[in-house]
N, C-alpha and C positions, 0 to 999 in steps of 0.2 A: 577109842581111836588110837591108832598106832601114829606114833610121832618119831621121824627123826631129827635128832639133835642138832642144833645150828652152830657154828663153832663153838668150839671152848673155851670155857672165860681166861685169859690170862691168869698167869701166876702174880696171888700179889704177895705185898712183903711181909704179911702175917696171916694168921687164918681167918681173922673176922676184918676185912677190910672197913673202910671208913666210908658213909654212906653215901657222899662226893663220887669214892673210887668207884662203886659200884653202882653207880648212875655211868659214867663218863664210861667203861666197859661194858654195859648193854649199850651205849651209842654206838660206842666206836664198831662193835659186831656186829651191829645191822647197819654199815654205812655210813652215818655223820663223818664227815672230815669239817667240817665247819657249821659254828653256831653262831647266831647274829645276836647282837642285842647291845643295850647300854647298861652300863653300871651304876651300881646304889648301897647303900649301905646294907640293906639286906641280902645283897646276892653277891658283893665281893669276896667272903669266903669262898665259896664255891666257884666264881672264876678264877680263882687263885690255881684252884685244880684245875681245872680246866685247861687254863697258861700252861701248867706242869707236865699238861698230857700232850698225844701227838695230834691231838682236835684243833682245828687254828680256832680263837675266837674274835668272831668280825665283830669290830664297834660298828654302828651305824650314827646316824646326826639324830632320831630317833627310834621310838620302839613302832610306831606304825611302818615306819622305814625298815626296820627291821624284819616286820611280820610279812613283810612284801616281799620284801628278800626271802625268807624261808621258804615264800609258797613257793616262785620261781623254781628256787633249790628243790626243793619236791618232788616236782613236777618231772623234774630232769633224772635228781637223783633214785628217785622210789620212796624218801624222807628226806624231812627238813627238820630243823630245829633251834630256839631260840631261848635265852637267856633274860629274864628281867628281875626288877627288883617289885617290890609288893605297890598295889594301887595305884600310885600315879605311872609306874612304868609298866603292870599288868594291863589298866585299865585301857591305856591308851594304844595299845595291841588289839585292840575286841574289833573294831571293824575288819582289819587285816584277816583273821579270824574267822569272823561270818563269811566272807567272801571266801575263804578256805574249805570251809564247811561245806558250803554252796556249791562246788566245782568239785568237790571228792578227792583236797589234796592231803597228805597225811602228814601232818607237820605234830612236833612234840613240843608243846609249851615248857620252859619249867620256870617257877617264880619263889622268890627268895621270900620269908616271908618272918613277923617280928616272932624274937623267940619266946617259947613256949610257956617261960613262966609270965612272960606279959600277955599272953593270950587266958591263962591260968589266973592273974590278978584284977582281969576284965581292963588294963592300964589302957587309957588314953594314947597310943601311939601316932608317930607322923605316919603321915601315907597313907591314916585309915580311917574311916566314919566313926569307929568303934566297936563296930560290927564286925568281927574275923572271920567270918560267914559272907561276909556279902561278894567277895573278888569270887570264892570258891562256885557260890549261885550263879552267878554273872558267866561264869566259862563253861556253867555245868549246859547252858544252851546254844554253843558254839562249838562242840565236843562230843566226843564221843563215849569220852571217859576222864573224869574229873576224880584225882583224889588227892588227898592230904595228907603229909607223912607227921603224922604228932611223936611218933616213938621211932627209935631206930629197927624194932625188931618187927618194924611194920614196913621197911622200906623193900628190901627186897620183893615180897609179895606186890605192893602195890605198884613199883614202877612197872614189875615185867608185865602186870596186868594192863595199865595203861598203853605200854609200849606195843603191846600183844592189841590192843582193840583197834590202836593208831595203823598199823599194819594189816589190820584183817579188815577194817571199813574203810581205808584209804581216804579216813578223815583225821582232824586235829584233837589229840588229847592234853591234858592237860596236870601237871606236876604241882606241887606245892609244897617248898623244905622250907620250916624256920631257920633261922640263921644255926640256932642250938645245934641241932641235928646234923649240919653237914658233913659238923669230924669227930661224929660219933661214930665207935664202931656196930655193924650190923652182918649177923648167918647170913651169907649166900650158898645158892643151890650152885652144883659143878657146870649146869648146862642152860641154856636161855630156850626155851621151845618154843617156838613161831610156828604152828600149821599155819600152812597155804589158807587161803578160803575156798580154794575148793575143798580140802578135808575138815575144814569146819564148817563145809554146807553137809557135808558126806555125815559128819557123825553128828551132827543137829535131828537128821530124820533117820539115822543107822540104816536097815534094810529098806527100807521105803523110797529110799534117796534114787536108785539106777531104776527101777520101774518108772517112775515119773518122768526121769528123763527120756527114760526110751519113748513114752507116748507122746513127750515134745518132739522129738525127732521125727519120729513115726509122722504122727502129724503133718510139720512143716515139710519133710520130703516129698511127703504126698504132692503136696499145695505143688511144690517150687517143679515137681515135677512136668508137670500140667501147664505150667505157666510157659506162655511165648513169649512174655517183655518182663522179666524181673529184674530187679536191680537191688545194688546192696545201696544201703546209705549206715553208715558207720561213724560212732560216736566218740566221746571220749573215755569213756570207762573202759577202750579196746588200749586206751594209754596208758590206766592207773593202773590195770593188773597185768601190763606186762602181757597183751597176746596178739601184739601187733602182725608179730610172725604167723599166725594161726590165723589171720585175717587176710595176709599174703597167701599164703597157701589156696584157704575157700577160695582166693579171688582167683585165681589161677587154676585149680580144679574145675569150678561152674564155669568158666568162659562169662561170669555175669558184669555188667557195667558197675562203676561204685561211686559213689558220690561221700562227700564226709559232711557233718554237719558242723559249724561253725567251729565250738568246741572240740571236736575230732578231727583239722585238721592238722594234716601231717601223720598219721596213725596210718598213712602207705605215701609212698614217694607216689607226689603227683603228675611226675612223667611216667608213668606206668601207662600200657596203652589200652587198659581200662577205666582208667580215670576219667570221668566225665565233668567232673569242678565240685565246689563246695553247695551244698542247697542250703540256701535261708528263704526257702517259702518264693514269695515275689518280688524280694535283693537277689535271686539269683541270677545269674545270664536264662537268657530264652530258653535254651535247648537246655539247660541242667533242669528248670522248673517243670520242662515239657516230658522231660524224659523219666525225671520220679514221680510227676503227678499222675503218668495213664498208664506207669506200668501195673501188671494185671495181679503183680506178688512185688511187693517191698520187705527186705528182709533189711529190720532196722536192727542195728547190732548196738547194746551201750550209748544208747542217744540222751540225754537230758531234755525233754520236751518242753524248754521255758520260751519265753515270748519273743526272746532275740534270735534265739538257734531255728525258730519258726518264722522270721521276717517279720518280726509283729504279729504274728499267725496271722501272717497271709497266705501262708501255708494253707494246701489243698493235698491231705494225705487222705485218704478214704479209709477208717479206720476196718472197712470190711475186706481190703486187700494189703493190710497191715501184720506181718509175725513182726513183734515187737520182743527184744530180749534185751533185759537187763541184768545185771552185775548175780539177781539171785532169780529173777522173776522170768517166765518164758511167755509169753499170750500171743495164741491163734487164735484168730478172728475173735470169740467169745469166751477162749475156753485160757484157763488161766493153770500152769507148774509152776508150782515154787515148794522149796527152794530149789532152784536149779543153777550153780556155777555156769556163769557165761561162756567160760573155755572148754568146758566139757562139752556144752554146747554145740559147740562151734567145731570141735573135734568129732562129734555124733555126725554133722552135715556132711562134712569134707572124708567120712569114711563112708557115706550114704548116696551121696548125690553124684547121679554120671558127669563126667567128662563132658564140654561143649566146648567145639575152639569158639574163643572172640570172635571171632571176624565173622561169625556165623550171624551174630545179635547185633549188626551194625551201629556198631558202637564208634562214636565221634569222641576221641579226646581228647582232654582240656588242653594235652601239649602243643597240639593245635596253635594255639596260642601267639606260641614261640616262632612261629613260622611266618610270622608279619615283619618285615624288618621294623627298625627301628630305627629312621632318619632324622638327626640334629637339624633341627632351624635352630644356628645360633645366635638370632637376634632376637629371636621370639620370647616375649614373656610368656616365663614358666607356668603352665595348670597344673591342676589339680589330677588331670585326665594323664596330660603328659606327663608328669612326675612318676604316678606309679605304672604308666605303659614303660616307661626306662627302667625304674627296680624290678619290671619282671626282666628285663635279659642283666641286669645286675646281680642280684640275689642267684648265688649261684649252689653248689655243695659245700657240705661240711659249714655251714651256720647255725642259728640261733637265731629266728626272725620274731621278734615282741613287739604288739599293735596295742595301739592304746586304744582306752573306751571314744567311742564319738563318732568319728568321721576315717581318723587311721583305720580301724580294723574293717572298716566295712568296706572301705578302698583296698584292704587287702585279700578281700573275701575270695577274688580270684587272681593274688600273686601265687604263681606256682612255686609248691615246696619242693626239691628238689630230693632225692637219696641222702640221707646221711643227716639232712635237716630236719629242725624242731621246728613247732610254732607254738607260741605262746599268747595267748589273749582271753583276758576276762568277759568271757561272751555270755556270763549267765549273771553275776554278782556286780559287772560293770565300776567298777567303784572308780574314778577319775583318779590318778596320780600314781597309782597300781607299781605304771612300767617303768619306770624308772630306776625304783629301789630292785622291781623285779631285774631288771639288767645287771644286777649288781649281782642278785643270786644265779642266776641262767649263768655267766662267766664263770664264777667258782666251780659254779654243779658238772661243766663240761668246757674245762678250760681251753682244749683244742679246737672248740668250735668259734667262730666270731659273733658275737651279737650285735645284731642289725637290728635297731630299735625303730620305729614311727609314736611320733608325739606331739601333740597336740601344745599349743602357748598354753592355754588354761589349767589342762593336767598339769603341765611342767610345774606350772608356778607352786601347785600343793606340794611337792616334794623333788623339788629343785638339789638340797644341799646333797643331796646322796652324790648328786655329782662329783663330791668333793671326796668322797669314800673311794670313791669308782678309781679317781685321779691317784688317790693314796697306795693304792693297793698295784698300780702301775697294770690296770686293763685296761683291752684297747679293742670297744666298741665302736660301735658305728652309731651315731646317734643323728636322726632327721628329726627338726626341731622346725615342725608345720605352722608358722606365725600366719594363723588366717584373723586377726583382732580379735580375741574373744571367742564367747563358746558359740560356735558355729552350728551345733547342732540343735541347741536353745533357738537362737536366732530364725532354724530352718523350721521351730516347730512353732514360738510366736516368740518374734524379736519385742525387746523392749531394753532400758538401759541396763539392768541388769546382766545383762549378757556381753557388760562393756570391763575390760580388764587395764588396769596400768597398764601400755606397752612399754616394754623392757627391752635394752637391744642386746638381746640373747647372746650372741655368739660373742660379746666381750663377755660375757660372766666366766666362763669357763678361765680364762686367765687370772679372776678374784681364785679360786678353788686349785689353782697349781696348772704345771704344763700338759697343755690340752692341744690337738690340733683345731682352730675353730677357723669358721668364715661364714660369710650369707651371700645366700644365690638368689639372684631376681629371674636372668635369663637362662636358656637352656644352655647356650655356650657357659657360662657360670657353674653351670650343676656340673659339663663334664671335665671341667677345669677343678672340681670339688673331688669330684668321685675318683679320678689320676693320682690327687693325691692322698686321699686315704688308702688305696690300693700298698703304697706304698709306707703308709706311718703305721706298723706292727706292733708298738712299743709303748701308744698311749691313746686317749680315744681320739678318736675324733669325729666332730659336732657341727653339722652343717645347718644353719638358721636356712629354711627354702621358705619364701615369701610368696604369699597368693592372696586374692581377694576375700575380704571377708566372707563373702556370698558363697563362693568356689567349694562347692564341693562333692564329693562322688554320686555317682547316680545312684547307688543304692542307698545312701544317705536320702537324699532328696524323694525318694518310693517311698522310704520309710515315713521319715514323717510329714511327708502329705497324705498317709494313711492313719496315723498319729491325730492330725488336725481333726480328721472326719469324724 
């Protein structure tokens, strides 16, 4: 395979750098401008370089907090990356992690770990069972690539390997220095080679690679040609590699209608006047489930097929009117390419398939929407319903919209994203308390955008203090802070006390954690007396407690788990 060279490492100040420096220059060449994590005694050396270099490094309140933080940053950035010290600060990273995994976000662990003559004398250390094997086991199945540096003349090879599989699977890998080894010196090579993944699907099968694809093409034009009612439904993997433009295009070439699927939204600005909404199965609105279930070709692009992004698979896809393309994999109806890069892909269609205007496939879209005013009853207590019918003419360009697990993201399933906006939500790995810290990374990752958070009292409460990080660092989010008493989504599926939480009256806490703008809204003249004045507070977050009934809550919520119950 022919590679070109990705920049060139900086000059350093001797010829065998010290194995810190040449960790902290592969970051800084693919991207990191910020690493999150807490300090310990095994990894203070190494954030000592780190301080030194132009990398900021964010403390967090902790390392779960942190790993949350890096996914966010990811997500946004193309990498994330995080800082910890051995066992109790690696360990407590691992769910962060799995949910990382899960969602195909590429984040670089690195972990500090005790030096080598103590690993060499089997000694009893803090922070470890005994076992120096067992952190390295523990990450090797949340990863992609796990490895160890025992010698310095083994680091170079191993991080760019690492680094190189974090980049090419758009999952999390994982580092390991003993303290020894930081400012040891170690040979580096002149250049960092990164192929694409498509050139490492390309030289995985050498000649074999462009036939195969042709007959996936071949194929799916056929089908799509034939077809009266196709439609795109689009995932997230059209985010992680970066071909969101190449999905603008198809959409625009075919004249076809597009739907995203939970995870995939945002992966085309959802005022496009193809856009027909998000599909989750039977959470979706009537005419989005109506319009992907009887079209007669579904060309699913980078979709993750789990249980949420499926409504609970209430999904009704017919797997016999299904091209289904993933990241390497292509399948028409029964017939199965691989490896096949999904961008090539997706470039094979859009130089294959005729021109249709839209207006031809009478297409209804979701902008739609926007076109219902939006009338203040300001005496009315605030819903559930009402709340997110106002953040869709709220939520405007140029944001950062983060939905928490529950009842948030599914109320947001049809807030429309707008040009220039992100959306963020753990719709696969779910893990409660996620968005918080994730706020913290999204701000860094794309600091001219605003993030506009929805969260839940119960999530909050898991990882509340990041707020205090968020306050530090002088960002100035948008944070709805949904007190419905408790996990509301437990409750919708079989309430019992368990699902009962301290209530906390939220909107002073931000004042414990430094200057915040905070308040609580009961009624709708409240909320726009809220939302006036965040409009105007640039300079730090601000955190609005909206109050609703325990019971209250979206209707795709309530589909869901009374499907759930049965």
């Amino acid at each position: 395979m022919s590679l070109t060279p990705s920049l060139e490492l900086p000059e350093f100040s001797s010829t065998n750098p010290t194995v810190a420096d040449y960790l902290i220059s592969r970051l800084k060449t693919i991207g990191i401008r910020h690493i999150f994590g807490v300090p310990g005694d095994y990894v203070l050396k190494l954030m000592d370089y780190i301080l030194e270099s132009s990398i900021q490094l964010i403390n967090t309140c902790n390392e779960l907090n942190a790993g949350y933080a890096a996914d966010a940053y990811g997500r946004l950035n193309g990498v994330g990356a995080l800082c910890v010290t051995y066992g109790v600060g690696g360990l407590s990273l691992v769910n962060a992690l799995a949910g990382a995994y899960a969602e195909e976000v590429p984040l670089i662990v690195i972990s500090g770990a005790p030096k080598t003559s103590a690993r060499g004398n089997h000694l009893l250390m803090h922070h470890t069972t005994g076992d120096y094997n067992l952190q390295l086991s523990i990450f090797d199945k949340v990863t992609v690539a796990a490895v160890t540096i025992t010698h310095p003349n083994q680091a170079a090879e191993k991080i760019d390997q690492a680094i190189m599989a974090c980049l090419r699977y758009k999952r999390p890998v994982y580092i390991e220095i003993p303290a020894d080894i930081v400012d040891q010196s170690c040979v580096v090579p002149r250049f960092l080679y990164i192929p694409s993944a498509a050139d490492s699907l390309r030289a995985s099968v050498g000649e074999g690679y462009h036939p195969s694809l042709e007959e996936a093409v071949n194929e799916a034009v056929e089908w799509l040609e034939t077809s009266q009612y196709p439609v795109i439904l689009a995932g997230v993997e059209l985010h992680r590699y970066g071909i969101e433009a190449q999905l603008r295009k198809l959409v625009e070439v075919t004249g076809y209608p597009i739907a995203t699927t939970l995870l995939g939204k945002s992966s085309l600005s959802e005022m496009h006047p193809q856009f027909i909404g998000t599909y989750v199965g039977g959470l979706s609105r009537e005419y989005v489930q109506q319009r992907v279930e009887t079209a007669d070709c579904i060309l699913c692009l980078g979709a993750i097929m789990s249980d949420m992004n499926l409504g609970g698979y209430t999904a009704q896809l017919n797997i016999n009117k299904l091209i289904n393309a993933n990241s390497e994999t292509v399948k028409v109806k029964h017939h199965y390419y691989s490896p096949i890069y999904l961008g090539d892909f997706i470039e094979g269609l859009i130089a294959r398939l005729p021109h249709r205007a839209y207006e031809t496939l009478e297409i209804k879209p979701a902008s739609e929407i926007l076109s219902r005013t939006f009338e203040v009853k300001p005496e009315q207590q605030l819903t559930n319903a009402r709340f997110y019918q106002r953040m869709n003419s709220f939520v405007d360009q140029n944001c950062t919209v983060i939905s928490e697990t529950g009842d948030s993201i599914l109320a947001t399933i049809d807030l429309l994203i707008h040009q220039d906006t992100h959306f963020i939500g753990q719709a696969f790995y779910m893990s409660i308390g996620y968005t918080l810290p994730a706020c913290l990374g999204a701000a860094l990752a794309l600091p001219e955008q605003r993030v506009i958070l929805f969260i839940g009292d119960g999530s909050f409460q898991m990882t509340c203090q990041e707020l205090s990080t968020v306050i530090r660092l002088g960002l100035n989010p948008i944070i709805f802070l949904i007190n419905n008493d408790g996990y509301t989504i437990e409750r919708m599926i079989h309430d019992g006390a368990y699902n009962n939480i301290q209530p906390w009256k939220y909107h002073q806490l931000p004042q414990v954690f430094g200057e915040c703008l905070s308040c609580e809204v009961r009624t709708e003249a409240e909320l726009e007396a809220a939302l006036e004045k965040t409009k105007a507070n640039l300079t730090q977050p601000s955190f609005i407690e909206i109050h609703l009934d325990r019971f209250d809550c979206c209707k795709p919520l309530a589909r869901l788990t009374s499907t759930l119950k049965s």
